[in-house]
MOPAC internal coordinates of N, CA, C and O (Angstrom, degrees):
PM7 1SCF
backbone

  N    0.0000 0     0.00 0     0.00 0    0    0    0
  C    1.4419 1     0.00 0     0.00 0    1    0    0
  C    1.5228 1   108.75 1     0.00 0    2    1    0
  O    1.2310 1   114.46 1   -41.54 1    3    2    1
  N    1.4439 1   128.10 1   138.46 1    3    2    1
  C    1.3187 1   138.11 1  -154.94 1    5    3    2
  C    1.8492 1    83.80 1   -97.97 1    6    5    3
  O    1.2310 1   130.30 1   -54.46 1    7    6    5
  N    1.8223 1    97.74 1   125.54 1    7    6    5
  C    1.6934 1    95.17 1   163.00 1    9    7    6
  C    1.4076 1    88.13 1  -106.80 1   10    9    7
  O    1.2310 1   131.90 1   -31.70 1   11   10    9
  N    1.1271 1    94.64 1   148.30 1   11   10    9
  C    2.0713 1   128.33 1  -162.09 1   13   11   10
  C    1.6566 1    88.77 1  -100.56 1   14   13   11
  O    1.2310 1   120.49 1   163.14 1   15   14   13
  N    0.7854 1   116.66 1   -16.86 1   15   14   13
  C    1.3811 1    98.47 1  -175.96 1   17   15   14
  C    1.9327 1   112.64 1   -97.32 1   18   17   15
  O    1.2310 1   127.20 1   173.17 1   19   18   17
  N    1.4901 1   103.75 1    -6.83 1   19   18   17
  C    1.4530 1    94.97 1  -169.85 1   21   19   18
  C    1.5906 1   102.53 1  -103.18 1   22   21   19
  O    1.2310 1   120.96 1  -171.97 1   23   22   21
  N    1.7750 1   115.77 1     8.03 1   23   22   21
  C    1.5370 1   100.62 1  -160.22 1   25   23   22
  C    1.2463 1    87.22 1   -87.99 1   26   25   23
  O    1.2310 1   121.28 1   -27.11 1   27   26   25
  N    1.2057 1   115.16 1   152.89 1   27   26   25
  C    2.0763 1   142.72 1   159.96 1   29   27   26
  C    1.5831 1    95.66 1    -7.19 1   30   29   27
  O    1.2310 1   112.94 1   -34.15 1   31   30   29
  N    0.5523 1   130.94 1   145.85 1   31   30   29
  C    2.0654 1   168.65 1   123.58 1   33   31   30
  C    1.5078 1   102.61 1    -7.73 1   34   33   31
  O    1.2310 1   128.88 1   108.42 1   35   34   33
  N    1.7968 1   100.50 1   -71.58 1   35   34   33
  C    1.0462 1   142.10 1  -146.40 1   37   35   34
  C    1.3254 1   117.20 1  -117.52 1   38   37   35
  O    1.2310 1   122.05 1   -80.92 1   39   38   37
  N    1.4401 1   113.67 1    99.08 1   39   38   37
  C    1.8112 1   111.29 1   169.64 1   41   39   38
  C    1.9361 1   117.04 1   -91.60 1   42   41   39
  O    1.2310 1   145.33 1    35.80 1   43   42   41
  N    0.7718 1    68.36 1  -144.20 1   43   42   41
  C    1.9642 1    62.10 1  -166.57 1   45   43   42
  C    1.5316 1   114.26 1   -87.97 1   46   45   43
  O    1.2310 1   112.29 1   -17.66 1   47   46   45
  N    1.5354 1   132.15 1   162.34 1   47   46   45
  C    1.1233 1   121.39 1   174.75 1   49   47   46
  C    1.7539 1   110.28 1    86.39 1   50   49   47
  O    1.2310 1   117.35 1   165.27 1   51   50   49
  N    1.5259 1   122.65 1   -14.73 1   51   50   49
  C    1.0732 1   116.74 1  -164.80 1   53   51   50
  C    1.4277 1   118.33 1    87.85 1   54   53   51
  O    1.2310 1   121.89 1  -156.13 1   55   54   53
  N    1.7384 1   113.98 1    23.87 1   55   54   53
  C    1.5723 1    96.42 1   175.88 1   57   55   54
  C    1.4171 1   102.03 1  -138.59 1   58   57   55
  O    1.2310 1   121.83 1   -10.73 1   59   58   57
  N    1.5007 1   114.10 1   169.27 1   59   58   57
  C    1.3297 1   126.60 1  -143.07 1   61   59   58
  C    1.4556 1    95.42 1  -101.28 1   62   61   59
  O    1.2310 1   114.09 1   -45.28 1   63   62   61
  N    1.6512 1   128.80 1   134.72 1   63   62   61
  C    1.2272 1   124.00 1   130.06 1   65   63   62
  C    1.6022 1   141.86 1   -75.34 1   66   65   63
  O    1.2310 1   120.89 1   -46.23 1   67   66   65
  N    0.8916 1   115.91 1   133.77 1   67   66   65
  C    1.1639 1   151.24 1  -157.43 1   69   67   66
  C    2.0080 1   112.00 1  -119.03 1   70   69   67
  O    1.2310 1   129.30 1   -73.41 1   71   70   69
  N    1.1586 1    99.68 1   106.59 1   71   70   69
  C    1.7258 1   127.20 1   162.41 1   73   71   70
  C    1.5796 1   117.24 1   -80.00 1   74   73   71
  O    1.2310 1   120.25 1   -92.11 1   75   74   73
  N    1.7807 1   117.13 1    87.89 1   75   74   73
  C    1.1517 1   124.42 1  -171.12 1   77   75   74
  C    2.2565 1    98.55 1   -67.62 1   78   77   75
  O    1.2310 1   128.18 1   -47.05 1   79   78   77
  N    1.4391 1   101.85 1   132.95 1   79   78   77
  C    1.5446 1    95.61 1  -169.53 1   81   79   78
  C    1.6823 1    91.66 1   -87.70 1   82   81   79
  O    1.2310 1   129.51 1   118.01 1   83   82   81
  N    1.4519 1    99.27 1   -61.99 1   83   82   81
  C    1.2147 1   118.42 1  -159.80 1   85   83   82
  C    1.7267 1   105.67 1  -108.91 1   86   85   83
  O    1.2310 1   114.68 1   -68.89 1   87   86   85
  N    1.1484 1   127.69 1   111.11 1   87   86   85
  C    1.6400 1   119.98 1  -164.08 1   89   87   86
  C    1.2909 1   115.40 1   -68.06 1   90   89   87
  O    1.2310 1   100.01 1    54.72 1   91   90   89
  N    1.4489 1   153.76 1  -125.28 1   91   90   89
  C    1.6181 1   168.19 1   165.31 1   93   91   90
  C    1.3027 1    96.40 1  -124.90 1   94   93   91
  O    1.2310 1   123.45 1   -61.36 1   95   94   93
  N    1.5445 1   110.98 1   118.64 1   95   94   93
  C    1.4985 1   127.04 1   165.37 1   97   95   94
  C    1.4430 1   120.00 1   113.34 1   98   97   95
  O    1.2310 1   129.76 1   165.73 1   99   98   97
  N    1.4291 1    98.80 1   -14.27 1   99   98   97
  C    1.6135 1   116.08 1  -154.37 1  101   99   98
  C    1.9456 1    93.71 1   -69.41 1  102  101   99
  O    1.2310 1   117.82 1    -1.18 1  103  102  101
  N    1.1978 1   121.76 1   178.82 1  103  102  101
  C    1.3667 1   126.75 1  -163.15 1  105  103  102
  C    1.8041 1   114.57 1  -129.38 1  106  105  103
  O    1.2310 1   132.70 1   173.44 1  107  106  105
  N    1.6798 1    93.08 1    -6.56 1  107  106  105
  C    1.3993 1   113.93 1  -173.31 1  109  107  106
  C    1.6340 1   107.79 1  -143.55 1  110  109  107
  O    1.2310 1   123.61 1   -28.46 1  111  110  109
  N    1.4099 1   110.69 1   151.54 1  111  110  109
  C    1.5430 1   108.28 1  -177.59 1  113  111  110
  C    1.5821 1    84.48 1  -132.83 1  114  113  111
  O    1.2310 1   136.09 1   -52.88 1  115  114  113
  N    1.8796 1    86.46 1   127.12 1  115  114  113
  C    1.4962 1   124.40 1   160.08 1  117  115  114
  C    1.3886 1   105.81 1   -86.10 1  118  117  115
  O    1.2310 1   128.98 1   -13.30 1  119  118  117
  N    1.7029 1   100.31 1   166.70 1  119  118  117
  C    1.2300 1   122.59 1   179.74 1  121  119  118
  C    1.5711 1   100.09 1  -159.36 1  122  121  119
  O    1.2310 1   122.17 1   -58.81 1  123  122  121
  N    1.5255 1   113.45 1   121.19 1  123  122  121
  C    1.8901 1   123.72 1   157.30 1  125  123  122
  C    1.2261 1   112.98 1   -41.01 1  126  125  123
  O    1.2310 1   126.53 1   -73.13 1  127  126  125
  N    1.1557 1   105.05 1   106.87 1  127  126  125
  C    1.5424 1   120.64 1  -175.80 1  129  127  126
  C    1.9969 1    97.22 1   -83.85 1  130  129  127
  O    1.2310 1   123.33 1  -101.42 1  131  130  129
  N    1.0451 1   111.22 1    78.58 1  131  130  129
  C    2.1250 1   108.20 1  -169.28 1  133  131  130
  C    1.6356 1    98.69 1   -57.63 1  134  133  131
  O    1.2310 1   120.22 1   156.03 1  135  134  133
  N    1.0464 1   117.19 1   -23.97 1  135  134  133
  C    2.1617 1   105.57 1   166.28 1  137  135  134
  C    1.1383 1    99.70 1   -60.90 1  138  137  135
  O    1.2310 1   110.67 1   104.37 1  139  138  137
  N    1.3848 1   135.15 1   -75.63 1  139  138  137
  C    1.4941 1   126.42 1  -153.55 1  141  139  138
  C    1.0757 1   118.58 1  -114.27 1  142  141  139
  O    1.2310 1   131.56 1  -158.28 1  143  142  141
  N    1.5735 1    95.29 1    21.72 1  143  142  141
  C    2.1103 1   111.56 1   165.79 1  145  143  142
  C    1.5321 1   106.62 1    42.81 1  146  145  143
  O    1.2310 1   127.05 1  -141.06 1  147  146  145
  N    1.1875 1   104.04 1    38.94 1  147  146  145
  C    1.8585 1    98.01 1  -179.91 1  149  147  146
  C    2.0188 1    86.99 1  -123.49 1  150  149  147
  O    1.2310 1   133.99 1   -13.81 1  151  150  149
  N    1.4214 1    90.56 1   166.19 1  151  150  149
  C    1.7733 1    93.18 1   163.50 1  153  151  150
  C    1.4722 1   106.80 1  -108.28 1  154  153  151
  O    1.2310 1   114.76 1   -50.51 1  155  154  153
  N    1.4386 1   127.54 1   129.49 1  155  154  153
  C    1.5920 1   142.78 1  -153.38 1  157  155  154
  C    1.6186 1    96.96 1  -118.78 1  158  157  155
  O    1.2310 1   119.89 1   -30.22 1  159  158  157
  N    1.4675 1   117.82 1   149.78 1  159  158  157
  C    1.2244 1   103.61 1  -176.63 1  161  159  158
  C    1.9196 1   104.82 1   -94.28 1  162  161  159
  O    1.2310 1   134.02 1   -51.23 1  163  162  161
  N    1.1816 1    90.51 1   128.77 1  163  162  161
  C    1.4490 1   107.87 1   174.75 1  165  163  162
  C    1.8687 1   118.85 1   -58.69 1  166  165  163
  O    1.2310 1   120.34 1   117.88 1  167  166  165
  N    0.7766 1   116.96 1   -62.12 1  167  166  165
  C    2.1838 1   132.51 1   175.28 1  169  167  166
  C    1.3058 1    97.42 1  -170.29 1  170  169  167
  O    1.2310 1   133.16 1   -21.24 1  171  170  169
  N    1.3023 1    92.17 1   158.76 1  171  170  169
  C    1.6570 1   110.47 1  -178.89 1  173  171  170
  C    1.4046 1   103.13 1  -116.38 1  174  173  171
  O    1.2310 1   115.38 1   -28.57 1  175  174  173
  N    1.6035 1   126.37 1   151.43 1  175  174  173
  C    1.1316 1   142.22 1  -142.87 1  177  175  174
  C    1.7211 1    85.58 1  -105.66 1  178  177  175
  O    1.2310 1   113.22 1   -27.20 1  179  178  177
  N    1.2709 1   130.42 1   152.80 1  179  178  177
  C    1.0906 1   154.64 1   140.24 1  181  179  178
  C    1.4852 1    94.76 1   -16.80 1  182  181  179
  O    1.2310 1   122.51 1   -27.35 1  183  182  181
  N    1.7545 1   112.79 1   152.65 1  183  182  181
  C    1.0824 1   118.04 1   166.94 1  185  183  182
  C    1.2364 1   133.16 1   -76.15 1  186  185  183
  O    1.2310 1   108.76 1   -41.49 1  187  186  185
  N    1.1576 1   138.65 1   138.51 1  187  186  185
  C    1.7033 1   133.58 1   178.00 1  189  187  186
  C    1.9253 1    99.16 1    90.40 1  190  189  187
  O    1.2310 1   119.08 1  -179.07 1  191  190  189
  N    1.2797 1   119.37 1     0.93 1  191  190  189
  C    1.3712 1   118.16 1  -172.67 1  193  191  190
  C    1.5377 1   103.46 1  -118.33 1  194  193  191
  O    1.2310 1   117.16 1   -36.76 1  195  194  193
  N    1.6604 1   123.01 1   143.24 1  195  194  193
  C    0.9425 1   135.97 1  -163.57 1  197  195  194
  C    1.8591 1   113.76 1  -133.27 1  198  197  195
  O    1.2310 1   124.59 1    -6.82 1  199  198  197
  N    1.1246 1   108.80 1   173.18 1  199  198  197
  C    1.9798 1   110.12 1   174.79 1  201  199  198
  C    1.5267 1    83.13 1   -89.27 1  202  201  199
  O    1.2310 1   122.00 1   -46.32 1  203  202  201
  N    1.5776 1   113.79 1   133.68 1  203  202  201
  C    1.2049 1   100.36 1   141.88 1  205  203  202
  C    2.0418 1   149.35 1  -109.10 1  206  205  203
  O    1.2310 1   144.67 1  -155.88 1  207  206  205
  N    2.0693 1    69.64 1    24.12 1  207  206  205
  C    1.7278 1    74.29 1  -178.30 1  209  207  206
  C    1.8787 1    78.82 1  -138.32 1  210  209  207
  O    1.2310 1   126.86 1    -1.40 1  211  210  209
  N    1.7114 1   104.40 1   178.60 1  211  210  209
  C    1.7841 1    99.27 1   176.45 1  213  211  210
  C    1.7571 1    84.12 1   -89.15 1  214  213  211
  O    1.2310 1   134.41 1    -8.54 1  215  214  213
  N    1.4018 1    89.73 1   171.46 1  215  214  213
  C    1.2790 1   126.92 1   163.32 1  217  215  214
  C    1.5289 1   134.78 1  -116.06 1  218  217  215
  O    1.2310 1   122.74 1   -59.08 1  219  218  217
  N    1.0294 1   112.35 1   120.92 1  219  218  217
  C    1.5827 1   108.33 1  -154.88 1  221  219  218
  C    1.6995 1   111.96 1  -156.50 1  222  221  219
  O    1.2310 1   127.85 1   -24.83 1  223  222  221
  N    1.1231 1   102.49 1   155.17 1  223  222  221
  C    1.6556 1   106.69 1  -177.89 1  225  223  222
  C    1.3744 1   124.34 1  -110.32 1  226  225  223
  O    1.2310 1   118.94 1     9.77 1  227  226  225
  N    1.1403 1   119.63 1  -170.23 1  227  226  225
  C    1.8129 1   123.84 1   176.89 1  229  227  226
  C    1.3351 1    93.09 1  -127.46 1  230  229  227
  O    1.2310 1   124.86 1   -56.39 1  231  230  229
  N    1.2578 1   108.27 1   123.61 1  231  230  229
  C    1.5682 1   130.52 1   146.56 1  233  231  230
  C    1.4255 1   116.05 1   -29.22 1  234  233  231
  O    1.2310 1   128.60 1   -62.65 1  235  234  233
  N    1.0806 1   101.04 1   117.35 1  235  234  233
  C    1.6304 1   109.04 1   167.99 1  237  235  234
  C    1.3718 1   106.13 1    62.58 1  238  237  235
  O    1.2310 1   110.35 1  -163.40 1  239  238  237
  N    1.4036 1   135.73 1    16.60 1  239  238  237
  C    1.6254 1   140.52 1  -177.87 1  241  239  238
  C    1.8226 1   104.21 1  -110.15 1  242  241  239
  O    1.2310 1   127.43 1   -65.00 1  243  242  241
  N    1.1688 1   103.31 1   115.00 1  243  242  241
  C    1.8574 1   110.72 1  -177.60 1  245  243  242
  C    1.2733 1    96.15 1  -131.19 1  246  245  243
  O    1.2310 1   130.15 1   -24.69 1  247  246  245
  N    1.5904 1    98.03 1   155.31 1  247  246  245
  C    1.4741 1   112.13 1  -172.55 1  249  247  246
  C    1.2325 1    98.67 1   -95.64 1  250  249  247
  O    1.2310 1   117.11 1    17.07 1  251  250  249
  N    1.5545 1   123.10 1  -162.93 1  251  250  249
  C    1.1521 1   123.24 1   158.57 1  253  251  250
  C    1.3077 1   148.23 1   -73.16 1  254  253  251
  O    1.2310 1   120.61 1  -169.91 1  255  254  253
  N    1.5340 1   116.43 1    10.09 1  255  254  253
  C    1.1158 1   157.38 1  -155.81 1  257  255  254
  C    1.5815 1    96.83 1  -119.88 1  258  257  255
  O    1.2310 1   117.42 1   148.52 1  259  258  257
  N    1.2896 1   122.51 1   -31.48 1  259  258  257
  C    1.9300 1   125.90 1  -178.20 1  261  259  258
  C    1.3543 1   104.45 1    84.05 1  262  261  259
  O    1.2310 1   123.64 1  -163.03 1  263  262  261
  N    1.4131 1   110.62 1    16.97 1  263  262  261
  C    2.1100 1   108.01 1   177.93 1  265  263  262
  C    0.9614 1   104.43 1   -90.99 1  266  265  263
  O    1.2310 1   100.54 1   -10.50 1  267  266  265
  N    0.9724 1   152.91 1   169.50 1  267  266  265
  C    1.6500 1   158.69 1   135.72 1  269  267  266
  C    1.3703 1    99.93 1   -34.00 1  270  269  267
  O    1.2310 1   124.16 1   -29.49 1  271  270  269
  N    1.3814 1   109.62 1   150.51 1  271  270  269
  C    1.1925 1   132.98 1   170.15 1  273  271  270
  C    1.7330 1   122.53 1  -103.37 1  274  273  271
  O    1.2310 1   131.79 1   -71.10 1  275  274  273
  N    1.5112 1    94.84 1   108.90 1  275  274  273
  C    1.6269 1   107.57 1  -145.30 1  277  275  274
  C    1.8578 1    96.07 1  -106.75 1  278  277  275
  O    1.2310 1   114.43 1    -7.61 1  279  278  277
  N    1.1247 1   128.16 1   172.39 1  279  278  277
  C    1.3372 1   126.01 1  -159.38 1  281  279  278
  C    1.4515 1   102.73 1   176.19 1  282  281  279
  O    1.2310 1   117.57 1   -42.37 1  283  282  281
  N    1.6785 1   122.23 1   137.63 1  283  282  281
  C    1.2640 1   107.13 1   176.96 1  285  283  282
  C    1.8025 1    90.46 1   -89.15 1  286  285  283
  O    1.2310 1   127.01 1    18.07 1  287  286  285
  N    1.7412 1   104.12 1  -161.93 1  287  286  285
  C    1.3561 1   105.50 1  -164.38 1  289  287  286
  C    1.5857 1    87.77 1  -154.72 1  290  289  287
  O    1.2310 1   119.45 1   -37.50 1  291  290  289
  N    1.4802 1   118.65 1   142.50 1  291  290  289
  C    1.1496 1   107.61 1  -174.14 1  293  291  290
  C    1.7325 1    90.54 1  -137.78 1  294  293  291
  O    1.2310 1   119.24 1   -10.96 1  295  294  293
  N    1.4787 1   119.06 1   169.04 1  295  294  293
  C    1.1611 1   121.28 1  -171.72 1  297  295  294
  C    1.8450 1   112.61 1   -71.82 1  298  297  295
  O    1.2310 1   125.65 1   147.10 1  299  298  297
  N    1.0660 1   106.76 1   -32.90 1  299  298  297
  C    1.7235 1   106.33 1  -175.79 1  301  299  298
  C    1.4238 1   109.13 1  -131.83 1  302  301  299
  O    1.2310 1   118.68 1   -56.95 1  303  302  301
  N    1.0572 1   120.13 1   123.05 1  303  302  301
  C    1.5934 1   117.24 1   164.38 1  305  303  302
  C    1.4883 1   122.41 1    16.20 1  306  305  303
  O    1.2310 1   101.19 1   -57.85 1  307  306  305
  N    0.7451 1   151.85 1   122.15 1  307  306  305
  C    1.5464 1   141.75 1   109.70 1  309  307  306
  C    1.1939 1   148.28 1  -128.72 1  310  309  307
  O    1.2310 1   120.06 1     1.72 1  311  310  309
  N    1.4310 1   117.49 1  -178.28 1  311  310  309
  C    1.2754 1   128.04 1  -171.87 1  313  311  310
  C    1.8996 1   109.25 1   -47.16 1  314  313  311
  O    1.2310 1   129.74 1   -50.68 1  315  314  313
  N    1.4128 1    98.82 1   129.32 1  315  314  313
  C    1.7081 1   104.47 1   159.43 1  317  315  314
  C    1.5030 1   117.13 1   -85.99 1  318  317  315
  O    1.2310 1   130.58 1   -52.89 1  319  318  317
  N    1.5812 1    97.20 1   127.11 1  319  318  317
  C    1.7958 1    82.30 1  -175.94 1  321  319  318
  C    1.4317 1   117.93 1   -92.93 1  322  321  319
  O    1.2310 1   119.72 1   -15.77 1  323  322  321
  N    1.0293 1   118.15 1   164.23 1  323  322  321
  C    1.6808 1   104.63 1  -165.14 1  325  323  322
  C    2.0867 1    90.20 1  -114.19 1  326  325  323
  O    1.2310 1   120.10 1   180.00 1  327  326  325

């Protein structure tokens, strides 16, 4: 069984892999449970409401808190809003 948390940072070319938790559309947000290397469901979203981007982390990247460092992901670039 693949633990998601130990693969490389870093794939080739200079770009990042990324562990989608929770995909686009989904109705519930997971989270890698690294004890029992499974993904567990985190809360479930209101009814009729969806993710509309995935959600996903960086390998081996923790905040200051020691969680994974989680990020949604969207198909094309964009703007950060301030």
């Amino acid at each position: 069984m693949t633990d998601y948390q130990k693969l490389p940072t870093w794939a080739e070319k200079g770009r990042l892999h990324a562990v989608v938790e929770t995909p686009r559309g989904s109705h519930v947000k997971l989270e890698f449970d690294p004890k029992l290397k499974v993904f567990t469901l985190a809360k479930p979203l209101l009814a009729g409401l969806t993710y509309p981007y995935d959600w996903a982390f960086i390998p081996r990247r923790r905040t200051a808190i020691h969680s994974t460092f989680s990020s949604s992901m969207t198909p094309r670039p964009t703007r950060a809003w301030c």
